[in-house]
N, C-alpha and C positions, 0 to 999 in steps of 0.2 A: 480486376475488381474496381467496380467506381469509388473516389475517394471520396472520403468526409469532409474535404473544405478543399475546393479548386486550385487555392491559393497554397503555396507550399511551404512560402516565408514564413514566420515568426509573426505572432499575432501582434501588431504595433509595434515595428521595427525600428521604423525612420523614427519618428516623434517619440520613442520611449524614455531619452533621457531628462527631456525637460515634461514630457504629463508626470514621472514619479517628480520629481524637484517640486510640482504644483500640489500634490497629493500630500508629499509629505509634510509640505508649509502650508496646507487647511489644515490638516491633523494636528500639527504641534498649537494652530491658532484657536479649532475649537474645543480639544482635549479638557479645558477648564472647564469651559459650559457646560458638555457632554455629560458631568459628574453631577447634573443637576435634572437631566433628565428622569424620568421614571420608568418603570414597565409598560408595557401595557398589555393588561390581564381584564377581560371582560370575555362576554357571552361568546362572541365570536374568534376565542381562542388567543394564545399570551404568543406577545413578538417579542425578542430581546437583540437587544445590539452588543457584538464585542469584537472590538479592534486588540489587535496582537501587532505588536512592534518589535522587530526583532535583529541585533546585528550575530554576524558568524562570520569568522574567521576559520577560512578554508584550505588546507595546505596543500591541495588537490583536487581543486575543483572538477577536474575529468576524471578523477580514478585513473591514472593511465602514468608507467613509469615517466621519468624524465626525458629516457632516453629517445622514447616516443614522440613524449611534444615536444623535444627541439626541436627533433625530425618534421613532426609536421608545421612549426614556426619557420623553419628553412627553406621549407618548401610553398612559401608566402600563404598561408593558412592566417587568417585573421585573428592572433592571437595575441595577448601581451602579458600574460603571467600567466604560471598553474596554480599561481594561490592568489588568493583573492578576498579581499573583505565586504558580505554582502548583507546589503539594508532591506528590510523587508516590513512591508505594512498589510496588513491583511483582514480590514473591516468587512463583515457578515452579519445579517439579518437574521434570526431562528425562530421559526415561526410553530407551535404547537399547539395541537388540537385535541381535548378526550371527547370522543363521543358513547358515552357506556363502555363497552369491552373494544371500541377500535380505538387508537391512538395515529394521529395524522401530524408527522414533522417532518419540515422544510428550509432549506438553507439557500441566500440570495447574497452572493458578496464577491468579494474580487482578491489576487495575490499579488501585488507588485514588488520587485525584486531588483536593487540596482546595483549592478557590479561595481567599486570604485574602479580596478584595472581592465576588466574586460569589459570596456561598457556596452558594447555592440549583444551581449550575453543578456543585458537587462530585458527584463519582460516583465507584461504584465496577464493572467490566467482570469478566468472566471471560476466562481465557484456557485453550480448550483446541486441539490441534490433533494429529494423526496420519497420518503418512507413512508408505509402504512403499517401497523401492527394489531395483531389481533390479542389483547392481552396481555402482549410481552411473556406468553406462555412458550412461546419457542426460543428467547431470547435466556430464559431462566433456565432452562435446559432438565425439567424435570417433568416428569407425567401427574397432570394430575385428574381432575373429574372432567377436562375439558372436552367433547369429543372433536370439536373442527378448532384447530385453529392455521393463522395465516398470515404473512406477512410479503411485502413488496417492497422495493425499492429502483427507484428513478435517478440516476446521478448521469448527468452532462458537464461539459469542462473544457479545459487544458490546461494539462501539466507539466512542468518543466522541472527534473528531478537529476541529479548525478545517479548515473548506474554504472557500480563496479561491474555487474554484468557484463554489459557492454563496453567497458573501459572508453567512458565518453559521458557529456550533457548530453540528454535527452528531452525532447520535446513531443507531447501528440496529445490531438485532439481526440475527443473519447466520447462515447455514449455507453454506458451502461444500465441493462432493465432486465430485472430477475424478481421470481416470487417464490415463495417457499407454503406448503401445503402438511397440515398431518392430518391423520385424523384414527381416532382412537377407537375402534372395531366394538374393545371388551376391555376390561379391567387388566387382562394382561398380555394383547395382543394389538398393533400400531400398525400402521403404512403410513409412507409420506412418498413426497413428489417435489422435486426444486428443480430448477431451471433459470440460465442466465446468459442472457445475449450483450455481449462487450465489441466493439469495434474501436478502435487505435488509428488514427491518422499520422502518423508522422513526420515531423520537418528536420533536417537537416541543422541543426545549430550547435555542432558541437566542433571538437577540435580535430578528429578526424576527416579530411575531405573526401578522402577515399571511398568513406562509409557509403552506403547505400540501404537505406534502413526501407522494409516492406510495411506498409498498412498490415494489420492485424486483426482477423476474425475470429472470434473462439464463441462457443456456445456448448458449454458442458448441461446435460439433462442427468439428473439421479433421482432411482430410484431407492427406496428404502423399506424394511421391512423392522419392527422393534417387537421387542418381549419384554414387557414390564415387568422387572423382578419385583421392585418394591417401588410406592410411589416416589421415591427419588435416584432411583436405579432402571436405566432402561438398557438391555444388550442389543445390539442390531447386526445387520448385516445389509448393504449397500453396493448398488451395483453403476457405476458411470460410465458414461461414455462423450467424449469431448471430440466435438468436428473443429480443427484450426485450416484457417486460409490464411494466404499470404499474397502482395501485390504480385508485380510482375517479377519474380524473381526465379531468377535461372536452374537453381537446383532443386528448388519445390522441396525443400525441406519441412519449410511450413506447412504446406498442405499434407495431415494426418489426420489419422482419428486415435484418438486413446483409449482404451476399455479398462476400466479399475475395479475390482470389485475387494472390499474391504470387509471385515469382522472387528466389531469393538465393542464400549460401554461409553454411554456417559450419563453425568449426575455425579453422585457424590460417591467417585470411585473408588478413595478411600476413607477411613474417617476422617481428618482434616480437610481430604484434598478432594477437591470438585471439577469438573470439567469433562473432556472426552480423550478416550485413547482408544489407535485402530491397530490394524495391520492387512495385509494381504497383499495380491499380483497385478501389477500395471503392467501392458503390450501396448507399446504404442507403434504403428501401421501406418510408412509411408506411403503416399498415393503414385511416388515415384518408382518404380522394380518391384512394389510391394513389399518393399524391405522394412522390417520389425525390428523393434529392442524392446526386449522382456528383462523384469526387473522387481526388487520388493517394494511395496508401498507400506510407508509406515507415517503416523502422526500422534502425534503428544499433544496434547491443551491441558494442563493443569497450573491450578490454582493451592496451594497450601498457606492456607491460613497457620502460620503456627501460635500464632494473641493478636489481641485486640489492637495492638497496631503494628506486628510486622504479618510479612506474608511471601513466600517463597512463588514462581513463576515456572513451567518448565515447559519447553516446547520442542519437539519434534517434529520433522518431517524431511519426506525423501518422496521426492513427486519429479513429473518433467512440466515443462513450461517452452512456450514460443519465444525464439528473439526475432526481434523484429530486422535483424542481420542476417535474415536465412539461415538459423543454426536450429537446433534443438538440443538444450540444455538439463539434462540430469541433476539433480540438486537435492544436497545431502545435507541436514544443518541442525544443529541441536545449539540450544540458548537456556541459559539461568539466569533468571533477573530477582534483585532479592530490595524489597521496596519497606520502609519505615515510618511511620509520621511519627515524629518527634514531640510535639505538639501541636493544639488547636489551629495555628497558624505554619507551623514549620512541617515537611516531609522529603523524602530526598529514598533515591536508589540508585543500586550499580548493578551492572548486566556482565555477562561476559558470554561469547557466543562464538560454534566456531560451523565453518559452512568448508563443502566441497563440491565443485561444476565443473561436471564434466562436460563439453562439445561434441558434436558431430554434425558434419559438413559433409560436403559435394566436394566437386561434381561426380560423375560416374558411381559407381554402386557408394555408398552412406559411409565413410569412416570419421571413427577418433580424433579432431584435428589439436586440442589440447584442454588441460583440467588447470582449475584455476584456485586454491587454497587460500581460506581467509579465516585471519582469529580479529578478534572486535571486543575489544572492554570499555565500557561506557560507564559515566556516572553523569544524576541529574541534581539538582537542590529546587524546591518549592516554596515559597513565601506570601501567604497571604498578608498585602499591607492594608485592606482596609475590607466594608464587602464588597464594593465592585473593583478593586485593583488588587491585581497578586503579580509576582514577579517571580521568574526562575531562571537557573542558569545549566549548562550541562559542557562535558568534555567527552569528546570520544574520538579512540585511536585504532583503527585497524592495520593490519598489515597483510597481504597477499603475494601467492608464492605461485606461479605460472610455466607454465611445463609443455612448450616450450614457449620462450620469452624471457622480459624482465621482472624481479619483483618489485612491489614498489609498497609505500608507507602512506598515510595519509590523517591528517590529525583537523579535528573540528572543535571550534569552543563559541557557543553562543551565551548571549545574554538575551531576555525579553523582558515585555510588560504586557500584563493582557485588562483590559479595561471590560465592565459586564456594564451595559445600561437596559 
């Protein structure tokens, strides 16, 4: 498969520690001024600027036990701590458009990130991405008199993210372009149509050497069918099917197709609570032996408002997903997150979540190579200090239970500042 960027390295390797040193000392020098600029809102659509500054303190920057990264620091792997404190600046442009019933927004900015101990780890991402929306009638999740409506989105990049997943940093350049379609027949009868084509570049920059991480293709197409109960109740039923590629790798794990087909509701599914929940059977079909793993598919999205300022979260889901490690990953995961605003300025919430991944590996016919268990309680606080400055802080502690292997702990605490001009 041809890749997404020739180059395999980390996007500005060599010179990354001294361009973030210069980034960071414009920022602190024109952060003053900054506060005096304006919007700008006229005929030809409103841009706004906002820098996020942020440090974290990471007690496991690879997700990956101890025992693990001595091993690979032993083994002269470029590494010098698994925890790490990292500075992060993240200025963006947002650019939005109404024109009648479409809505056009765009985002042009960058993520720079500076390890204090791992520095070779610093990098700096791009960020761009663009939406089109038809109403925000798909986005609101209700039926109403509309008969077409339609939405897209455009997002390019690279991301550098810890995945417990993959018990490692990860890095890859990405393209993603998907559009979403309904369109309403009769007062109580729907189709729709989505589609989304994702491509993943991958490099190499984590703690494992051994890795060998594939380029990643996926392009899921669904189709949809709904029954408008009431204009804020729609039942459906949905049929997908997901073709995944993967580079050059030996067990072709990655190379499958998935077929889902689901039964659900969304809108206001109960009386507080709004959002979607599904159910039914996922086979996913490898292109290797033609070896299959059949399974339930299940999803939660809810929303319960219980007053005017708390609100309950609930999410479900049990789906498979590509690694970009030649695996194919099973995933089971239920989260409650319970959100407050205190006052006009103050809000703050705690999550608690717990997930199960299951693997299956090569070579020779497809088996079980190990499940991975994680619980995850989080908590964030919000602070509006002025109207374009707010500040927030947040703590979050997971722990993972690996079968076979090590478990291992991992604790995150950041602080920020997000400035709006």
């Amino acid at each position: 498969m041809r890749s997404f960027a020739s180059n395999r390295e980390p996007v500005l390797k060599q010179p990354l520690s001294s361009t973030l040193n210069k980034v960071f000392a414009l920022f602190v020098l024109l952060s003053p001024l900054s506060s005096n600029a304006a919007l700008v809102d006229g005929p030809l659509g409103k841009i706004e600027l906002r820098v996020n500054t942020r440090a974290t303190f990471d007690s496991n920057v690879f997700a990956m036990p101890t025992r693990d990264f001595n091993g690979y620091k032993d083994n002269g792997a470029s590494l010098e701590s698994s925890e790490d404190l990292i500075l992060e600046l993240t200025p963006a442009a947002h650019f939005t458009k109404k024109m009648k019933l479409i809505e056009v927004q765009a985002t042009l900015g960058a993520r720079g990130a500076y390890f204090i101990s791992n520095r070779d780890k610093s990098y700096v991402d791009p960020v761009t991405t663009f939406t089109v929306d038809f109403d925000e009638s798909l986005s609101k999740r209700i039926s109403n008199n509309g008969k077409i409506r339609f939405d897209a989105n455009f997002d390019m990049g690279q991301k550098t993210v810890t995945s417990v997943l993959e018990n490692d940093l990860t890095s890859y350049a990405y393209v993603s372009v998907g559009s979403n379609v309904r369109y309403n027949h009769s007062q109580k009868f729907g189709v729709g149509l989505s589609a989304n084509y994702s491509y993943r570049d991958y490099q190499d920059v984590g703690a494992n050497p051994n890795s060998s991480y594939q380029d990643v293709f996926m392009l899921p197409i669904t189709t949809r069918a709904f029954y408008i109960y009431s204009p804020k109740l729609d039942f459906f039923t949905e049929y997908t099917r997901m073709q995944t590629e993967g580079g050059s790798s030996q067990n072709k794990t990655l190379d499958a197709t998935t077929h889902t087909i689901n039964f659900g509701a969304q809108g206001d599914v109960l009386t507080k609570a709004s959002g979607s929940v599904h159910i039914g059977y996922v086979k996913k079909v490898f292109e290797r032996n033609s070896f299959a793993q059949e399974n339930l598919s299940l999803g939660t999205d809810l929303s319960w408002k219980l007053n005017q300022k708390t609100n309950i979260d609930i999410n479900l889901d049990r789906s498979f997903q590509p690694s970009p490690q030649d695996q194919s990953i099973l995933t089971t995961s239920f989260g409650v997150s319970l959100a407050h605003r205190l006052n006009e300025k103050m809000s703050g919430s705690i999550n608690l979540s717990w997930s199960s991944s299951e693997y299956t590996t090569g070579p020779g016919s497809l088996s079980n190579s190990r499940q991975v268990d994680m619980i995850t309680f989080g908590a964030t606080a919000t602070k509006k200090l002025s109207q374009r400055l707010s500040t927030s802080a947040g703590y979050t502690f997971s722990t993972a239970h690996q079968n076979p292997g090590n478990d291992f702990d991992r604790h995150t605490l950041y602080v920020d500042l997000t400035g709006s001009y």
